[in-house]
C-alpha positions in Angstrom: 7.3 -18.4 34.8 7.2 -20.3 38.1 6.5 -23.9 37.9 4.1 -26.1 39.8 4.9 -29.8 40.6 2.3 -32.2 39.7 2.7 -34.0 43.0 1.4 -30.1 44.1 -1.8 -30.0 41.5 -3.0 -32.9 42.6 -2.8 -32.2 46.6 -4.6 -29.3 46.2 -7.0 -30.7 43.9 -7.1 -33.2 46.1 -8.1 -31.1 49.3 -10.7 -29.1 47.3 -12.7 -31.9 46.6 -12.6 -32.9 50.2 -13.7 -29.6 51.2 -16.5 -29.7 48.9 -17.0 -33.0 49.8 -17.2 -32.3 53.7 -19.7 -29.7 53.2 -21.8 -31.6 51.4 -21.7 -34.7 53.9 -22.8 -32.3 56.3 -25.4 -30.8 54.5 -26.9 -33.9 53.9 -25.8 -35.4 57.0 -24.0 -38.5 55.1 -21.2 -39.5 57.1 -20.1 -42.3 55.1 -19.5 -40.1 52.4 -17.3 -37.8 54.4 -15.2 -40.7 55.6 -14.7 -41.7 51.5 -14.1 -38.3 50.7 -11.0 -38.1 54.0 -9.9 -41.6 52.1 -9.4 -40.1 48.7 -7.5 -36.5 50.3 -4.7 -38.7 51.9 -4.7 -41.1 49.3 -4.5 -38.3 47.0 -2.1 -36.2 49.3 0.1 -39.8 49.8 0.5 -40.8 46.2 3.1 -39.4 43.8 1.4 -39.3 40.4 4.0 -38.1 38.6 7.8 -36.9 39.5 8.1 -33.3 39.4 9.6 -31.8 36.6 13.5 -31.3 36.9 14.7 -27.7 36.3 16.5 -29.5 33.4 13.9 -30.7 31.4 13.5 -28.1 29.0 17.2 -28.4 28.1 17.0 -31.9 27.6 14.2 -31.5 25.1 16.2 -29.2 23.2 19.4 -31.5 23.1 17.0 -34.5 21.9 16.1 -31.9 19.7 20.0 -31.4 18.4 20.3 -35.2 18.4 17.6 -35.4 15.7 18.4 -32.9 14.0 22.3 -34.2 13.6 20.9 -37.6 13.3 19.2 -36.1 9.9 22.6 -34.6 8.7 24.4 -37.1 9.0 22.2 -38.8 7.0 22.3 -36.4 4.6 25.7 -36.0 4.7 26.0 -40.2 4.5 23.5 -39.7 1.1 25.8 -36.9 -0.2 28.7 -39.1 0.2 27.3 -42.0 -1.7 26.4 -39.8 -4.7 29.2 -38.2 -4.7 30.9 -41.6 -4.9 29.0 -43.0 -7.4 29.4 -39.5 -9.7 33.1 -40.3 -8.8 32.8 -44.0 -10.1 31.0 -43.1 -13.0 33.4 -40.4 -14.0 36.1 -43.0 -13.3 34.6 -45.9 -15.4 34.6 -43.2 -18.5 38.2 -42.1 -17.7 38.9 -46.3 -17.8 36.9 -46.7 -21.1 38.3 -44.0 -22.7 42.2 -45.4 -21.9 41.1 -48.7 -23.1 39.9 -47.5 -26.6 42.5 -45.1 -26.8 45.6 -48.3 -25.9 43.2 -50.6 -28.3 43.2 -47.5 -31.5 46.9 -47.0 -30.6 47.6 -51.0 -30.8 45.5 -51.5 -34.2 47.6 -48.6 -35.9 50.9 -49.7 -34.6 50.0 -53.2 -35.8 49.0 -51.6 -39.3 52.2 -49.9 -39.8 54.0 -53.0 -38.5 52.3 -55.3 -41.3 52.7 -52.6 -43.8 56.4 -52.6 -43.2 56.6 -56.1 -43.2 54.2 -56.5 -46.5 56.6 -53.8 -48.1 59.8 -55.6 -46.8 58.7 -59.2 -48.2 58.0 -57.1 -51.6 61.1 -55.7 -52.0 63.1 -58.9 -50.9 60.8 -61.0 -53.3 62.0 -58.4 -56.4 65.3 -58.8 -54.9 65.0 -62.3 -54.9 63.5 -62.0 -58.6 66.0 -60.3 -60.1 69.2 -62.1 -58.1 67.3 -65.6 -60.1 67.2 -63.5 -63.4 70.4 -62.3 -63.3 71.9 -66.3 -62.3 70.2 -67.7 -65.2 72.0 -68.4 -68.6 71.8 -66.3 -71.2 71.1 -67.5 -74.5 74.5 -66.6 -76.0 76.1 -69.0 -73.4 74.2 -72.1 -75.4 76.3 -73.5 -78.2 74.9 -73.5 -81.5 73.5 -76.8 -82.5 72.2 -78.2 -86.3 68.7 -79.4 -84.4 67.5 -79.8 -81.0 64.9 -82.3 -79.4 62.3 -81.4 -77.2 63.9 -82.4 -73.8 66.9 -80.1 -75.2 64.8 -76.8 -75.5 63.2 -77.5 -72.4 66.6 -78.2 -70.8 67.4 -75.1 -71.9 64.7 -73.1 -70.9 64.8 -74.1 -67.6 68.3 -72.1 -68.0 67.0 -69.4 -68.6 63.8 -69.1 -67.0 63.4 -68.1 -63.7 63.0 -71.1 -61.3 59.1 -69.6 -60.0 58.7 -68.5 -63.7 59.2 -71.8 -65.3 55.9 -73.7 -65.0 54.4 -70.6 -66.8 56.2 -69.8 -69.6 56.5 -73.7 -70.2 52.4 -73.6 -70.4 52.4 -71.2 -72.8 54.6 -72.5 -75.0 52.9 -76.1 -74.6 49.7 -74.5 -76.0 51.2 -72.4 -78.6 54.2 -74.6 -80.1 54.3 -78.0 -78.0 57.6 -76.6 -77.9 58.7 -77.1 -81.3 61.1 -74.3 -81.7 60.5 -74.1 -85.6 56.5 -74.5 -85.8 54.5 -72.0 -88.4 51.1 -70.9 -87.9 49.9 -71.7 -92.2 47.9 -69.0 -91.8 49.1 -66.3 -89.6 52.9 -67.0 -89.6 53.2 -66.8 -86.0 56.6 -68.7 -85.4 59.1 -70.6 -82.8 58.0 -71.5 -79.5 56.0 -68.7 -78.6 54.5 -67.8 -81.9 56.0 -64.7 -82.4 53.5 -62.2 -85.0 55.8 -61.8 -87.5 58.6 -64.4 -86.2 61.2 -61.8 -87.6 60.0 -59.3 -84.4 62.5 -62.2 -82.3 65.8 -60.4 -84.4 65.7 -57.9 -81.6 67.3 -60.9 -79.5 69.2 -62.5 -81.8 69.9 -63.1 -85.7 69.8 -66.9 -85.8 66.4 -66.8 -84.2 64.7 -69.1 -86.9 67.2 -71.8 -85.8 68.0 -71.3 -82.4 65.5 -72.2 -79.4 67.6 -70.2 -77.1 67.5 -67.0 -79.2 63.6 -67.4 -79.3 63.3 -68.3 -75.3 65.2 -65.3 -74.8 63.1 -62.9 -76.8 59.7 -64.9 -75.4 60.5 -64.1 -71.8 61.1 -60.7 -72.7 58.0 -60.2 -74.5 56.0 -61.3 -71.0 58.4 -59.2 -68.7 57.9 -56.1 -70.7 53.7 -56.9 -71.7 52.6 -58.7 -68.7 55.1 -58.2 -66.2 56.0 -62.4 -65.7 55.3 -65.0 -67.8 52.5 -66.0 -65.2 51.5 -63.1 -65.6 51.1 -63.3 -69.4 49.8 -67.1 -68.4 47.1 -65.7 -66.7 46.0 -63.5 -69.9 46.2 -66.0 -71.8 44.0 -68.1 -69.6 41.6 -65.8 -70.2 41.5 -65.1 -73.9 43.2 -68.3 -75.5 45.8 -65.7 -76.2 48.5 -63.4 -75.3 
């Protein structure tokens, strides 16, 4: 296709006109007009109304063409990026919370088995402890016998006997049941000694001279709440509760 410069369109649209124009200025006999018309051919012929079109152009449209067209994938590819980074935060966010719950579930179960240990340990050293104040304590055969005993006698012994965390207790009991006179009758039931045993005679089992002997009857008393109630507080808390035990 061969191309025509614009500078050439309008020189030979230019001269046309003036033709035309010259023929009718001397048709009519107008020379005025003619003149104008030679005016507006050299004006026209003199004047550049636009540059001619490089052999280039073409190409240039296309690579502002390219430019566009990169200038959109890149923007594309910028919009890829950030959703792909934000899929990749997101995924790492859940990866993060996951951890944390999993180190917080692992911390509460370690510190459950820790306090179960412990709980268990501090058991077993209180029975330790329990049994290590049992075994110190007197037994009643180590009491010498006497005719009669006062009050602050039987307690004395008791104490003895009794395990130190025990004490208060069994001395409750026997405050309610005997005010720890060691050779009280119930008239009516004959519940005897200091812990009203039901017959007295079941307090032969620790001893023969348990009418007359407040150790033979503590003995057999802290027995009976070991082996029913598992401590004298624990029989203390029974009784508590039903005025007996």
């Amino acid at each position: 296709m061969s191309r025509i410069s614009v500078r050439g369109f309008a020189v030979a649209s230019a001269t046309a006109v003036t033709t035309v124009g010259a023929v009718v200025g001397v048709a009519t006999g107008n020379a005025a007009q003619a003149t104008s018309d030679d005016n507006f051919e050299a004006t026209a012929a003199d004047s550049t109304l636009l540059a001619d079109i490089p052999a280039g152009a073409q190409a240039q449209v296309q690579v502002a063409s390219l430019a566009e067209q990169a200038d959109v994938q890149a923007a594309a590819a910028d919009a890829t990026a950030r959703k792909d980074a934000e899929e990749a935060a997101r995924l790492k966010a859940a990866q993060d919370a996951e951890a944390k719950k999993k180190a917080a579930d692992e911390k509460a179960e370690r510190e459950k088995k820790e306090r179960e240990e412990r709980e268990a340990r501090e058991a077993r050293e209180k029975a330790e402890a329990e049994r290590a104040s049992r075994d110190a304590v007197r037994d009643a055969s180590s009491f010498a016998a006497q005719g009669s005993y006062s009050v602050s006698e039987v307690k004395a012994m008791a104490r003895q006997m009794i395990p130190a965390a025990q004490f208060q207790c069994f001395s409750n009991i026997v405050d309610h049941e005997s005010s720890w006179n060691y050779r009280a009758q119930n008239p009516s039931s004959g519940a005897y000694g200091l812990v009203q045993a039901l017959p007295g005679s079941k307090m032969s089992s620790a001893g023969a001279d348990w009418q007359t002997n407040p150790a033979t009857q503590i003995k057999w008393g802290l027995s009976y709440m070991n082996g029913r109630y598992g401590s004298p507080c624990g029989a203390w808390s029974f009784w508590q509760a039903n005025r007996w035990y």
